[in-house]
Predicted model as a PDB file, atoms N, CA, C, CB and O in Angstrom, pLDDT in the B-factor column:
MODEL        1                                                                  
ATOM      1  N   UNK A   1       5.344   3.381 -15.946  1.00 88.00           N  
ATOM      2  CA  UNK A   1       5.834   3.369 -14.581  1.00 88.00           C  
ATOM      3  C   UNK A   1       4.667   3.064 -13.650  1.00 88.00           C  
ATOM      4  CB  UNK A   1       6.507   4.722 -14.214  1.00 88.00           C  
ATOM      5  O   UNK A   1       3.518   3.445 -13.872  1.00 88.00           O  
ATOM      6  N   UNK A   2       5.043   2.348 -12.591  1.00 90.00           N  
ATOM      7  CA  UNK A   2       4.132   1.920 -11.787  1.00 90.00           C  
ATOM      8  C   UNK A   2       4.207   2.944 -10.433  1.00 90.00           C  
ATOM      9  CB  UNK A   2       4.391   0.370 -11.538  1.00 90.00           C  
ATOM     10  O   UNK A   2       5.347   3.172 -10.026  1.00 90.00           O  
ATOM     11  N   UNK A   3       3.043   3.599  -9.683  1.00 94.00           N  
ATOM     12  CA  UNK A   3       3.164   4.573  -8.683  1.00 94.00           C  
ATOM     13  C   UNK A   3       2.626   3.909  -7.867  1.00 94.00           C  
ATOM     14  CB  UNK A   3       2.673   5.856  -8.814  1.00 94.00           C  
ATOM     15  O   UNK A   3       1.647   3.223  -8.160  1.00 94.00           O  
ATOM     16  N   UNK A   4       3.208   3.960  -6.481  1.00 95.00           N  
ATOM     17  CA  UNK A   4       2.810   3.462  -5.498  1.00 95.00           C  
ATOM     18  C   UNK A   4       2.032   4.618  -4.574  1.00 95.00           C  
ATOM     19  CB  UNK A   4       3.937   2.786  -4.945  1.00 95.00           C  
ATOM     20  O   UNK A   4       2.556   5.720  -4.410  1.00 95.00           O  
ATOM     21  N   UNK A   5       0.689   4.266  -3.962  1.00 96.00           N  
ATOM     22  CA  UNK A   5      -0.362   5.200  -3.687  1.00 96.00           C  
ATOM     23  C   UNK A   5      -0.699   5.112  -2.117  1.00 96.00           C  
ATOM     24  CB  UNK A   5      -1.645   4.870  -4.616  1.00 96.00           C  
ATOM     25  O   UNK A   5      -1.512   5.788  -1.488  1.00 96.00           O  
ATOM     26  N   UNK A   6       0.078   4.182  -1.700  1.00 97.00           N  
ATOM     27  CA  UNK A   6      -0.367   3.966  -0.394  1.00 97.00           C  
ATOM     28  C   UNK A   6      -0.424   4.359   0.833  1.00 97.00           C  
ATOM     29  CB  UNK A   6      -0.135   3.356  -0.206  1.00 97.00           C  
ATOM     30  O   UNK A   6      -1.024   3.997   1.845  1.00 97.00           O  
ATOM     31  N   UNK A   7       0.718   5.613   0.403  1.00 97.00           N  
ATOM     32  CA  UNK A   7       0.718   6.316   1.681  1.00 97.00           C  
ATOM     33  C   UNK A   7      -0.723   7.673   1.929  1.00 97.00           C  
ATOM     34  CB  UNK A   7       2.407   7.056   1.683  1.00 97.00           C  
ATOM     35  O   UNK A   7      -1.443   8.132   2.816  1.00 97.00           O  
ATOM     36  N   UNK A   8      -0.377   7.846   0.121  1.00 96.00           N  
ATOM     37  CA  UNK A   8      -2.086   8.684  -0.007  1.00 96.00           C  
ATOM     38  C   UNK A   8      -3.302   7.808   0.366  1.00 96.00           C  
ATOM     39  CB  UNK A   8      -2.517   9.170  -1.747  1.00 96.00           C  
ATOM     40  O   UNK A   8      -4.367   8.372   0.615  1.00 96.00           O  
ATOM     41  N   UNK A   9      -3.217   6.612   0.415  1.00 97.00           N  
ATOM     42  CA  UNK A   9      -4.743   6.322   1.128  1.00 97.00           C  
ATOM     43  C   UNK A   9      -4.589   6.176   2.355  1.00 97.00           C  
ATOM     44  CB  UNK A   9      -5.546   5.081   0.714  1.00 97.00           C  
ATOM     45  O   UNK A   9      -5.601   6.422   3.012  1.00 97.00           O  
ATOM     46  N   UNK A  10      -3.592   5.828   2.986  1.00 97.00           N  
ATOM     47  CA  UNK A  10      -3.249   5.295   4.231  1.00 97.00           C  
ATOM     48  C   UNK A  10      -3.794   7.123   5.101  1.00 97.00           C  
ATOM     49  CB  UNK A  10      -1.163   4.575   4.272  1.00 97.00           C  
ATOM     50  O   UNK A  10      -4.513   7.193   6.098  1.00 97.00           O  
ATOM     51  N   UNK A  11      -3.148   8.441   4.296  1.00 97.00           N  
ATOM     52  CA  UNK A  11      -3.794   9.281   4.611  1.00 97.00           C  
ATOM     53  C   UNK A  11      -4.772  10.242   4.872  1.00 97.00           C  
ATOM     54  CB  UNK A  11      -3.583   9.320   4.531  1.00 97.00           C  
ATOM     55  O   UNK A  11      -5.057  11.008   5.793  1.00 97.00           O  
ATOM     56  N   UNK A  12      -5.282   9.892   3.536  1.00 96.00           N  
ATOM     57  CA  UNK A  12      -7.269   9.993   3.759  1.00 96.00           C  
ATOM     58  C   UNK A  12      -7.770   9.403   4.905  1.00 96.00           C  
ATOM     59  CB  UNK A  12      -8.271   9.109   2.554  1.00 96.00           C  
ATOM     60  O   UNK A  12      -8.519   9.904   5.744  1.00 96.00           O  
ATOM     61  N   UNK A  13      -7.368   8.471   4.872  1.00 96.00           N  
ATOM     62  CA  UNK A  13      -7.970   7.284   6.273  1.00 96.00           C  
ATOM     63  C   UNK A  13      -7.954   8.104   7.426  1.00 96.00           C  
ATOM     64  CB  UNK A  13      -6.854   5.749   6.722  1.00 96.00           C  
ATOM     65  O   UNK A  13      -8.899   8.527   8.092  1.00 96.00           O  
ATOM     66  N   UNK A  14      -6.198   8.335   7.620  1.00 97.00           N  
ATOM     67  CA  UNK A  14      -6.046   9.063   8.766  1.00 97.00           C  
ATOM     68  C   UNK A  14      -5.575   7.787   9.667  1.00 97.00           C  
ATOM     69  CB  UNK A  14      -7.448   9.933   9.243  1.00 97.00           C  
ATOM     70  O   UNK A  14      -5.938   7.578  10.825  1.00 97.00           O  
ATOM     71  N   UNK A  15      -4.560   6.856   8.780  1.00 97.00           N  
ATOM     72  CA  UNK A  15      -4.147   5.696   9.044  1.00 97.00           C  
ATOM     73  C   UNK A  15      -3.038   6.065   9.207  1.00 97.00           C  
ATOM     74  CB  UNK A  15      -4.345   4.706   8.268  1.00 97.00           C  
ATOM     75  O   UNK A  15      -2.609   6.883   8.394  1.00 97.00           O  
ATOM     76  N   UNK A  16      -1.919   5.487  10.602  1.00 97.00           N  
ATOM     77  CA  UNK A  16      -0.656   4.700  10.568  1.00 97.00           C  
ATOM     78  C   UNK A  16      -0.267   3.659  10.154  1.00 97.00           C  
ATOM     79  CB  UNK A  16      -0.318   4.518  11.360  1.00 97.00           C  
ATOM     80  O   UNK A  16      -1.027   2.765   9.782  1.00 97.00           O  
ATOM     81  N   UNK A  17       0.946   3.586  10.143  1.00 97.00           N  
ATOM     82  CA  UNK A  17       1.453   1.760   9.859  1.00 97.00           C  
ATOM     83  C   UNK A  17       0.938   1.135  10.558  1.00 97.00           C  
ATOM     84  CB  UNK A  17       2.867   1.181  10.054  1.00 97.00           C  
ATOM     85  O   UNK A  17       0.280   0.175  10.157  1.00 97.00           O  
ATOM     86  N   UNK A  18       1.092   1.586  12.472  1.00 97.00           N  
ATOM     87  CA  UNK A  18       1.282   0.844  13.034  1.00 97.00           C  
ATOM     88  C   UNK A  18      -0.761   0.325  13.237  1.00 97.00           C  
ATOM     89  CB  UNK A  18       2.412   1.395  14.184  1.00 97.00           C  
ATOM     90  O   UNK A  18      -1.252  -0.676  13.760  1.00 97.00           O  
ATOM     91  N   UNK A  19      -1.230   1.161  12.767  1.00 97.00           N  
ATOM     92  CA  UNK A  19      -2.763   0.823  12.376  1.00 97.00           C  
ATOM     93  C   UNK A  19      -2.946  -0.669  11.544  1.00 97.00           C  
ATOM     94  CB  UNK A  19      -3.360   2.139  11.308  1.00 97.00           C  
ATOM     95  O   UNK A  19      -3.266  -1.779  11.969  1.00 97.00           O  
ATOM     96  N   UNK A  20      -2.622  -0.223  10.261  1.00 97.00           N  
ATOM     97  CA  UNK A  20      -2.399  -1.358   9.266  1.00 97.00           C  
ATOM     98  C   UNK A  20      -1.571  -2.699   9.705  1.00 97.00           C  
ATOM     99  CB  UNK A  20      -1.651  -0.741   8.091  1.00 97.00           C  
ATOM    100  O   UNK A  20      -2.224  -3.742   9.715  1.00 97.00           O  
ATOM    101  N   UNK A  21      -0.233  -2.759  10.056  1.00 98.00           N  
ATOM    102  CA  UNK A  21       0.223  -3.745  10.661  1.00 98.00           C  
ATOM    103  C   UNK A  21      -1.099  -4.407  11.331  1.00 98.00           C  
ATOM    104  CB  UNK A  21       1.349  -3.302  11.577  1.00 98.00           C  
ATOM    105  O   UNK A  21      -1.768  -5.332  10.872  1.00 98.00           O  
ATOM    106  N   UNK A  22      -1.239  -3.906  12.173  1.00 97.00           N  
ATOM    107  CA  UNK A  22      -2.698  -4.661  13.349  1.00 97.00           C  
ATOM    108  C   UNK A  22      -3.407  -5.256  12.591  1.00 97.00           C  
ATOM    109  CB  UNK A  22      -3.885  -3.637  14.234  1.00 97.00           C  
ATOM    110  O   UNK A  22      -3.580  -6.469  12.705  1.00 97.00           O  
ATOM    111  N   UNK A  23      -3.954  -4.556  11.683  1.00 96.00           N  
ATOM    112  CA  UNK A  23      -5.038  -4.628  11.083  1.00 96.00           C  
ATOM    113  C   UNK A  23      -4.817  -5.733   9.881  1.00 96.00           C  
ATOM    114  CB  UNK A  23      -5.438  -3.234  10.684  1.00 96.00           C  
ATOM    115  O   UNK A  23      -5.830  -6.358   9.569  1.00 96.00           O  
ATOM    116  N   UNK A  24      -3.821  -5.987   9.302  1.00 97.00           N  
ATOM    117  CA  UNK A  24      -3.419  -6.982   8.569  1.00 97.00           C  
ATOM    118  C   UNK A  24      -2.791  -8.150   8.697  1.00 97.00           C  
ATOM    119  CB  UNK A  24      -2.958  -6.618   7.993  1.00 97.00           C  
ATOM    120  O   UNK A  24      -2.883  -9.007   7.818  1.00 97.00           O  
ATOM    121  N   UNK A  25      -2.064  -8.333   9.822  1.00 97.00           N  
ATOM    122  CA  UNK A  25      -1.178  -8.765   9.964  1.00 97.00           C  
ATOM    123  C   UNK A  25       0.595  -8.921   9.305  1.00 97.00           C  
ATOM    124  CB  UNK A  25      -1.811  -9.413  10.036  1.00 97.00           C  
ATOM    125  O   UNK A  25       1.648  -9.520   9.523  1.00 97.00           O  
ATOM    126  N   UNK A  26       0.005  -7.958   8.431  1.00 97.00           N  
ATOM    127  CA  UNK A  26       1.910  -7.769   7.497  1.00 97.00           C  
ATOM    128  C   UNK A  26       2.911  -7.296   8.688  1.00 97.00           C  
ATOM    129  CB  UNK A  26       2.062  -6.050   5.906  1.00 97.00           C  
ATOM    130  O   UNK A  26       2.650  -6.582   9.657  1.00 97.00           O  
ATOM    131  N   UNK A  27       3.939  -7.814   8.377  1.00 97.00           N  
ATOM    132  CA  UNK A  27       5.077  -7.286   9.268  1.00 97.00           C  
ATOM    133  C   UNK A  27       5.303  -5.862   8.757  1.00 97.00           C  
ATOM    134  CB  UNK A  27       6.497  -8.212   9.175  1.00 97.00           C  
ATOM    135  O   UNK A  27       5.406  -5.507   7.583  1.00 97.00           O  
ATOM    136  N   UNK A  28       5.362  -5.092   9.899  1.00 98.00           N  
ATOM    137  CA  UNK A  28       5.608  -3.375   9.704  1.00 98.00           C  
ATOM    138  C   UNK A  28       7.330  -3.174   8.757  1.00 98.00           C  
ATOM    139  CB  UNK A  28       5.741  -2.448  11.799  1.00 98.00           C  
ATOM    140  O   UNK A  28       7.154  -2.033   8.330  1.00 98.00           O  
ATOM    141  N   UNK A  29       8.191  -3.424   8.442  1.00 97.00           N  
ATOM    142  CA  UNK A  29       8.901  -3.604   7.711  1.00 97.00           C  
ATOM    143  C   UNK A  29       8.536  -3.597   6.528  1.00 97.00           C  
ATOM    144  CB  UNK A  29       9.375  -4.353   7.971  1.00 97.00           C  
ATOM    145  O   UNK A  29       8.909  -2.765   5.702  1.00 97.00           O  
ATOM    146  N   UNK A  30       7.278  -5.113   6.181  1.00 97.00           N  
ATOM    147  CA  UNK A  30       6.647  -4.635   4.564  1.00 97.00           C  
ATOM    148  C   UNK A  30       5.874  -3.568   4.347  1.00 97.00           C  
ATOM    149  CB  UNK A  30       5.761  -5.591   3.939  1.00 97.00           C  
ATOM    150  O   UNK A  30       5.749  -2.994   3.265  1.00 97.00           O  
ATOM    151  N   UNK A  31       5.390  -3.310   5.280  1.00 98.00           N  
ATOM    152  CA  UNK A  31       4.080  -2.083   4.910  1.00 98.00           C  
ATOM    153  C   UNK A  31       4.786  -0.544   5.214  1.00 98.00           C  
ATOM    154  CB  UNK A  31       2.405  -2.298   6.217  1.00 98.00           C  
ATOM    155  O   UNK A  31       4.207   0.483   4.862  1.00 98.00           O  
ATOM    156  N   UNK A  32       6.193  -0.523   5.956  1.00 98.00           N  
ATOM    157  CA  UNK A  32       6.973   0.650   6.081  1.00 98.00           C  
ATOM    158  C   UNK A  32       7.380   0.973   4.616  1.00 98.00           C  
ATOM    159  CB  UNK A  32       8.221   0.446   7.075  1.00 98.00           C  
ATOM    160  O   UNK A  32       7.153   2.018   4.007  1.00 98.00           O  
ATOM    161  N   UNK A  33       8.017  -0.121   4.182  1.00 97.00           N  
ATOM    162  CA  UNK A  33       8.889  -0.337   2.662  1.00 97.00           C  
ATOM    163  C   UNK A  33       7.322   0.191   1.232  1.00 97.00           C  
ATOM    164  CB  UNK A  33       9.585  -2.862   2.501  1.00 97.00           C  
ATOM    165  O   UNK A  33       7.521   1.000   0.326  1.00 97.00           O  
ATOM    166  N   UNK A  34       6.623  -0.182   1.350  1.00 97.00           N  
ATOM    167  CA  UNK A  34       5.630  -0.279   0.489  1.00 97.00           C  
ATOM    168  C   UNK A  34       5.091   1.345   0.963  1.00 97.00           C  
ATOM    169  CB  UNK A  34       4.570  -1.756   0.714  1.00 97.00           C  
ATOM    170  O   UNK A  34       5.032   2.117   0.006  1.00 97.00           O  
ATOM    171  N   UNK A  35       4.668   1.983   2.418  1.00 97.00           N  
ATOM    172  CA  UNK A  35       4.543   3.855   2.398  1.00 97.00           C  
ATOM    173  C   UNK A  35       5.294   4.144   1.856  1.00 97.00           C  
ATOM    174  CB  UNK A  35       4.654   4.811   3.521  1.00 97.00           C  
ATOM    175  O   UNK A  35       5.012   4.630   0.761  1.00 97.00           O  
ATOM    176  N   UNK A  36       6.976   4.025   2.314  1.00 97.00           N  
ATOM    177  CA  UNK A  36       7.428   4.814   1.668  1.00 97.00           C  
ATOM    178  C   UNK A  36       7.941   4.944   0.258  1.00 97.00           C  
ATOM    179  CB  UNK A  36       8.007   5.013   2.265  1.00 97.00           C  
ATOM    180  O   UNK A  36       8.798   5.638  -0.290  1.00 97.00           O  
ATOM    181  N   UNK A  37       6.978   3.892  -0.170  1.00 94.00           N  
ATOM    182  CA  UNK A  37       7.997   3.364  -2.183  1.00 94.00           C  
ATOM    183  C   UNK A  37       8.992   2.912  -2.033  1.00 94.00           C  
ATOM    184  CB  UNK A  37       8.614   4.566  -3.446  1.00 94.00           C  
ATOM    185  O   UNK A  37       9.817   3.464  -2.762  1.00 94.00           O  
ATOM    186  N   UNK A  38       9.419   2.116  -1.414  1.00 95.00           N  
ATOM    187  CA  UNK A  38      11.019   1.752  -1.477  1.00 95.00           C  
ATOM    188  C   UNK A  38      10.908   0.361  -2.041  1.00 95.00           C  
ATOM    189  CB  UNK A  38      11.920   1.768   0.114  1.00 95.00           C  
ATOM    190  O   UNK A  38      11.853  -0.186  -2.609  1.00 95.00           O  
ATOM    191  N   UNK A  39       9.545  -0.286  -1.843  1.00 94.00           N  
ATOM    192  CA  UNK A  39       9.393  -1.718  -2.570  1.00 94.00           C  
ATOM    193  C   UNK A  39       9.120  -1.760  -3.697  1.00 94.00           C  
ATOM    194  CB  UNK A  39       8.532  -2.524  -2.150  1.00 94.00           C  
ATOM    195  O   UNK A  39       8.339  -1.114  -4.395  1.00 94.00           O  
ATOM    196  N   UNK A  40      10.164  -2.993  -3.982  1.00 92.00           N  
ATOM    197  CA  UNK A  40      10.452  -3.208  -5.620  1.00 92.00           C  
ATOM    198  C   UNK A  40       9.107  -3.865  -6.161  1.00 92.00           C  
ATOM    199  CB  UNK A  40      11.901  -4.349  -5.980  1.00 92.00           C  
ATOM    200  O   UNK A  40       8.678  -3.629  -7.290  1.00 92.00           O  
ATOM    201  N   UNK A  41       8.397  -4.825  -5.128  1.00 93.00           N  
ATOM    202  CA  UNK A  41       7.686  -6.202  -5.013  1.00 93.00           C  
ATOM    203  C   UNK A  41       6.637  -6.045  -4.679  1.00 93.00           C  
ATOM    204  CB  UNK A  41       8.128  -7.138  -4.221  1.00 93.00           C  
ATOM    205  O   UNK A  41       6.770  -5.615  -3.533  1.00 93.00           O  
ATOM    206  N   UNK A  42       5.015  -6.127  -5.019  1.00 94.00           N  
ATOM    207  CA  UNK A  42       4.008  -6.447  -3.876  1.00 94.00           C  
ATOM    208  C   UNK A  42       3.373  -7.982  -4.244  1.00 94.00           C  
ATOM    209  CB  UNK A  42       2.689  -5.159  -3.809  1.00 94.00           C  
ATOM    210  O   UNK A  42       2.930  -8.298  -5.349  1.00 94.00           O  
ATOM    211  N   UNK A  43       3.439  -8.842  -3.063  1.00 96.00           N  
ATOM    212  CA  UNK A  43       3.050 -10.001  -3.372  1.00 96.00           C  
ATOM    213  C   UNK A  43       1.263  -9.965  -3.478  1.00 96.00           C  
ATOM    214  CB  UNK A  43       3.717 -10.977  -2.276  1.00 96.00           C  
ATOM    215  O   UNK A  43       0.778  -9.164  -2.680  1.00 96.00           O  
ATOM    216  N   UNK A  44       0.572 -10.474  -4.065  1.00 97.00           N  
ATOM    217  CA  UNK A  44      -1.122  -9.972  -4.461  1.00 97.00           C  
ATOM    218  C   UNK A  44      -1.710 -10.453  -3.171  1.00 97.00           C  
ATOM    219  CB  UNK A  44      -2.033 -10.836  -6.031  1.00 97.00           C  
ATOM    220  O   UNK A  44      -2.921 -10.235  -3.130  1.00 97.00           O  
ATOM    221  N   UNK A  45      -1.014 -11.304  -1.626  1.00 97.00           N  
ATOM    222  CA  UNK A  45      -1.403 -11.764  -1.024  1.00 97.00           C  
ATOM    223  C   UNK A  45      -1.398 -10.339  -0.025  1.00 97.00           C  
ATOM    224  CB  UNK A  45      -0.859 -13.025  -0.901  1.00 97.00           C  
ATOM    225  O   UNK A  45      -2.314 -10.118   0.768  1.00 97.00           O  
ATOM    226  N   UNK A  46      -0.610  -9.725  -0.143  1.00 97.00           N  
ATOM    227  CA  UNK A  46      -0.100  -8.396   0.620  1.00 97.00           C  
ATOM    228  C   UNK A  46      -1.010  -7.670  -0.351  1.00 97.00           C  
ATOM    229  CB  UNK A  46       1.757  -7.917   0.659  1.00 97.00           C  
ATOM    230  O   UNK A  46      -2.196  -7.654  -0.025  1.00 97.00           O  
ATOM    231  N   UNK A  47      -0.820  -7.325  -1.001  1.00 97.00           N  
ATOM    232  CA  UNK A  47      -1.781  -6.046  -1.975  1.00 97.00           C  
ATOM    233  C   UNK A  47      -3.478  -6.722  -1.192  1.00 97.00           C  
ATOM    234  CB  UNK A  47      -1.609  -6.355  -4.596  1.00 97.00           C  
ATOM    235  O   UNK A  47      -4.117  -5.860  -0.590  1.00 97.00           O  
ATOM    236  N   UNK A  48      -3.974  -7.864  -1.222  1.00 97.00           N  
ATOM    237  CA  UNK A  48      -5.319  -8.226  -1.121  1.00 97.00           C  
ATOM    238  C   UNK A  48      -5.648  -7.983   0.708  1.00 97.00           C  
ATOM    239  CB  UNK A  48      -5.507  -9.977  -1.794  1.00 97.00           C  
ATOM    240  O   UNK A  48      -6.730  -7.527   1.078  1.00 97.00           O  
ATOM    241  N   UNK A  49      -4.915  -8.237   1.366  1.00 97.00           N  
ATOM    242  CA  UNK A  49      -4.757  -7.731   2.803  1.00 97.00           C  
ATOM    243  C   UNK A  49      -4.986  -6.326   3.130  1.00 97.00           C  
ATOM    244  CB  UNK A  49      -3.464  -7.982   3.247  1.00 97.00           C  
ATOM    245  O   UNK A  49      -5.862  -5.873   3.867  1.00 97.00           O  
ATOM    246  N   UNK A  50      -4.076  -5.692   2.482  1.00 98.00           N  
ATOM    247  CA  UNK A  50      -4.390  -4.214   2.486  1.00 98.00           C  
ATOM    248  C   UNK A  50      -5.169  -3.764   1.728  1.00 98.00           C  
ATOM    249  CB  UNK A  50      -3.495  -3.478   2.310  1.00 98.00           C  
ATOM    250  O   UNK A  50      -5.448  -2.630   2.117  1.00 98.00           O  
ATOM    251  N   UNK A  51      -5.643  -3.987   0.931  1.00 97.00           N  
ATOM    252  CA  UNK A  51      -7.175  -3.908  -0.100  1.00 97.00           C  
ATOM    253  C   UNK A  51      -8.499  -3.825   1.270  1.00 97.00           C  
ATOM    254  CB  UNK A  51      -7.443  -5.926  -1.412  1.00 97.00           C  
ATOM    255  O   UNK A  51      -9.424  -3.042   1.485  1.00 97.00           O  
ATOM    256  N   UNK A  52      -8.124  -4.723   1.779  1.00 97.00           N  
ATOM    257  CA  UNK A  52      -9.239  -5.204   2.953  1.00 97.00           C  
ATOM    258  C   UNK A  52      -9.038  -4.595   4.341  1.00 97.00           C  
ATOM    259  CB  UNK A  52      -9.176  -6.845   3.209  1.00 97.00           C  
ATOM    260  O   UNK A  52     -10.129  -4.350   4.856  1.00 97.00           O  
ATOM    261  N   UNK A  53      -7.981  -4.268   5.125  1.00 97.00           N  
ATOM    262  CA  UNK A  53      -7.941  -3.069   5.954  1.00 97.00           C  
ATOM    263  C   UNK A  53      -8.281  -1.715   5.431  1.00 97.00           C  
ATOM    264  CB  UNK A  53      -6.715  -2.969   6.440  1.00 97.00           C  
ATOM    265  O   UNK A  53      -8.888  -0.895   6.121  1.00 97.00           O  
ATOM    266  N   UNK A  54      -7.950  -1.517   4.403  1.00 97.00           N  
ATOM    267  CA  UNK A  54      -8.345  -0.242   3.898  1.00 97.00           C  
ATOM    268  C   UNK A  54      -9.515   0.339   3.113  1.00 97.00           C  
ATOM    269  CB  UNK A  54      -7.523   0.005   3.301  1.00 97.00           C  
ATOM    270  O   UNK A  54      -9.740   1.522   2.856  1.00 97.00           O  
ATOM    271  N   UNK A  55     -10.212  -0.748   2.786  1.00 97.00           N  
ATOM    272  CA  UNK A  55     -11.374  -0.647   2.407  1.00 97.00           C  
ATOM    273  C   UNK A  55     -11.275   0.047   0.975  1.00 97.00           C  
ATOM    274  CB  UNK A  55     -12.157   0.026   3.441  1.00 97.00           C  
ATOM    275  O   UNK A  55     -11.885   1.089   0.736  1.00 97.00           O  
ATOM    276  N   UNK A  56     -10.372  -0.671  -0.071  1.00 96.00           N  
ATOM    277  CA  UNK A  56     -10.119   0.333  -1.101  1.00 96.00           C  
ATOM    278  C   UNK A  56      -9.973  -1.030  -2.494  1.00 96.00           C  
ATOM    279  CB  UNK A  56      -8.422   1.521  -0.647  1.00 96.00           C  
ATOM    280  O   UNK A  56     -10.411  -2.164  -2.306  1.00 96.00           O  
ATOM    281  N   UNK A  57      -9.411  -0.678  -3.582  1.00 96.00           N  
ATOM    282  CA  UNK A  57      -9.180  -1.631  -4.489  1.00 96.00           C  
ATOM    283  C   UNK A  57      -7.661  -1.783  -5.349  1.00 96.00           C  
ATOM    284  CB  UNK A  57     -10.266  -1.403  -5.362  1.00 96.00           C  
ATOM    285  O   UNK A  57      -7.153  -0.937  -6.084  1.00 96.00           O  
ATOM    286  N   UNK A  58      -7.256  -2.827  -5.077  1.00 96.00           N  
ATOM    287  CA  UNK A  58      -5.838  -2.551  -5.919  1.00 96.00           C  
ATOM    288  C   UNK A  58      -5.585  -1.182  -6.777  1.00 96.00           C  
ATOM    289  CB  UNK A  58      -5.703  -3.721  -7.025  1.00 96.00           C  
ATOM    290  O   UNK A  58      -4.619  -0.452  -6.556  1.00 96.00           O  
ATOM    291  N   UNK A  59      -6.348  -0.977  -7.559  1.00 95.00           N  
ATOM    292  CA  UNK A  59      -6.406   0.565  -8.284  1.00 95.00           C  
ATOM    293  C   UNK A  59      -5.944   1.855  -7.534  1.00 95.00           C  
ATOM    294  CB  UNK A  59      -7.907   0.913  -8.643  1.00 95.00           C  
ATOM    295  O   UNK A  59      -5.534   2.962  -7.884  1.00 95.00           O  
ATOM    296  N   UNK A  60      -6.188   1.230  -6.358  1.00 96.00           N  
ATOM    297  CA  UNK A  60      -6.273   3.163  -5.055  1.00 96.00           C  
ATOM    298  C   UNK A  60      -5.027   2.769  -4.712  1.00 96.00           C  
ATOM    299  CB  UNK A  60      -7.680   3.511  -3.117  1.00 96.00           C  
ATOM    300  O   UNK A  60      -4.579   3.622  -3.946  1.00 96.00           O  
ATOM    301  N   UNK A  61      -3.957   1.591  -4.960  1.00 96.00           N  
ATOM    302  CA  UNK A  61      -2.997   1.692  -4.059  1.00 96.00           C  
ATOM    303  C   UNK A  61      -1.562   1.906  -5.353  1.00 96.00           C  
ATOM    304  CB  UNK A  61      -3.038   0.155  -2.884  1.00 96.00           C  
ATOM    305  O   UNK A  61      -0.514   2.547  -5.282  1.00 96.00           O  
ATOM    306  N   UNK A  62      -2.046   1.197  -6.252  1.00 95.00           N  
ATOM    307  CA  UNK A  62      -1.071   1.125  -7.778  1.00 95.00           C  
ATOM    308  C   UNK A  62      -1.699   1.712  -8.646  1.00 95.00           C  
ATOM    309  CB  UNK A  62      -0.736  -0.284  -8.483  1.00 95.00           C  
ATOM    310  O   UNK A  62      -2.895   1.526  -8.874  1.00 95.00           O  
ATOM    311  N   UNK A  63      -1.022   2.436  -9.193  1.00 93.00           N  
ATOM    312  CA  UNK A  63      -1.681   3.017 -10.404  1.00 93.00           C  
ATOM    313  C   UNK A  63      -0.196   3.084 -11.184  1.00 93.00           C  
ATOM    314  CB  UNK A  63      -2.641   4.659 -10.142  1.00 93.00           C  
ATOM    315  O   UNK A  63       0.901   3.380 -10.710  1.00 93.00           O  
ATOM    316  N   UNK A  64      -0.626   2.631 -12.793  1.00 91.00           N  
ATOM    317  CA  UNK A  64       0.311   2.652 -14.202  1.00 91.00           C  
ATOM    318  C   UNK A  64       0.273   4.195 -14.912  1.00 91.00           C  
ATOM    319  CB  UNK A  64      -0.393   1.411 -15.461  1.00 91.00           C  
ATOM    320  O   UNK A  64      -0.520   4.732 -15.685  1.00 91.00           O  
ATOM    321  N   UNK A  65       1.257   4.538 -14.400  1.00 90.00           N  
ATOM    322  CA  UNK A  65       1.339   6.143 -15.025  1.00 90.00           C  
ATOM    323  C   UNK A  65       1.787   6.160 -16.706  1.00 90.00           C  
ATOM    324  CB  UNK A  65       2.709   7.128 -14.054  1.00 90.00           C  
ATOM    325  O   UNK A  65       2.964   5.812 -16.796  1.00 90.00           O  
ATOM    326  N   UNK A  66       1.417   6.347 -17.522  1.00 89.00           N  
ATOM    327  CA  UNK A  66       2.048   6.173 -18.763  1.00 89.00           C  
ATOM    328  C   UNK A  66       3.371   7.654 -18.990  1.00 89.00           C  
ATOM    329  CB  UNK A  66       0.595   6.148 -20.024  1.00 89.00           C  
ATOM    330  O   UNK A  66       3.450   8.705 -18.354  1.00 89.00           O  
ATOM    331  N   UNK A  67       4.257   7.129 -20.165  1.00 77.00           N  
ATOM    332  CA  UNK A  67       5.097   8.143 -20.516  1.00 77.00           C  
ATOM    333  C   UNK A  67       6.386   8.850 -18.925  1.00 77.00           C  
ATOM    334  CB  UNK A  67       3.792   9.379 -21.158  1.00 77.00           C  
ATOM    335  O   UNK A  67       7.230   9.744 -18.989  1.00 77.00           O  
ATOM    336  N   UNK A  68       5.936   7.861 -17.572  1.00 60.00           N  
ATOM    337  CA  UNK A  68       6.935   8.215 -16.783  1.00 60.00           C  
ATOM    338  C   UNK A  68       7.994   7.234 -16.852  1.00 60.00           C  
ATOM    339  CB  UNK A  68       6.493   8.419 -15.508  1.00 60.00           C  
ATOM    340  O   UNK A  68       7.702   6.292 -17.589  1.00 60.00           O  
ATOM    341  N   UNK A  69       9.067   7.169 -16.345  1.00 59.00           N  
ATOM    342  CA  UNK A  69      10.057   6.476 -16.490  1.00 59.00           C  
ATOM    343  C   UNK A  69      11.076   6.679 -14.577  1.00 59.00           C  
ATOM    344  CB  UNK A  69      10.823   7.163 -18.135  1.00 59.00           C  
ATOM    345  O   UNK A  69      12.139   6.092 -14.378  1.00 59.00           O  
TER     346      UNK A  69                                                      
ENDMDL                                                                          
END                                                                             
């Protein structure tokens, strides 16, 4: 299973969406959908954007949980 992490970094930061939006340019819709896990999808162009506002590495935002389902 794949876990989506982004709202935990977005909170270390001490980040909003409406931070990130700015800061990336993603439409707040994708980056709402992607806090709250509701996205099925991350395109690597979106994952590499937010890699770079956040100062972090694909790893801090996805992580492969084994044995979850």
């Amino acid at each position: 299973m794949i876990e989506n992490k982004l709202s935990e970094v977005m909170g270390k930061k001490r980040m909003k969406i409406s931070d990130v939006v700015a800061q990336t340019g993603l439409t707040r819709n994708t980056v709402a959908e992607l806090y709250h896990a509701r996205a099925k999808r991350v395109d690597l162009n979106t994952l590499d954007k937010l890699c770079t506002a956040l100062d972090c590495t694909p790893n801090d935002i996805i992580e492969h949980v084994k044995g979850e389902d």
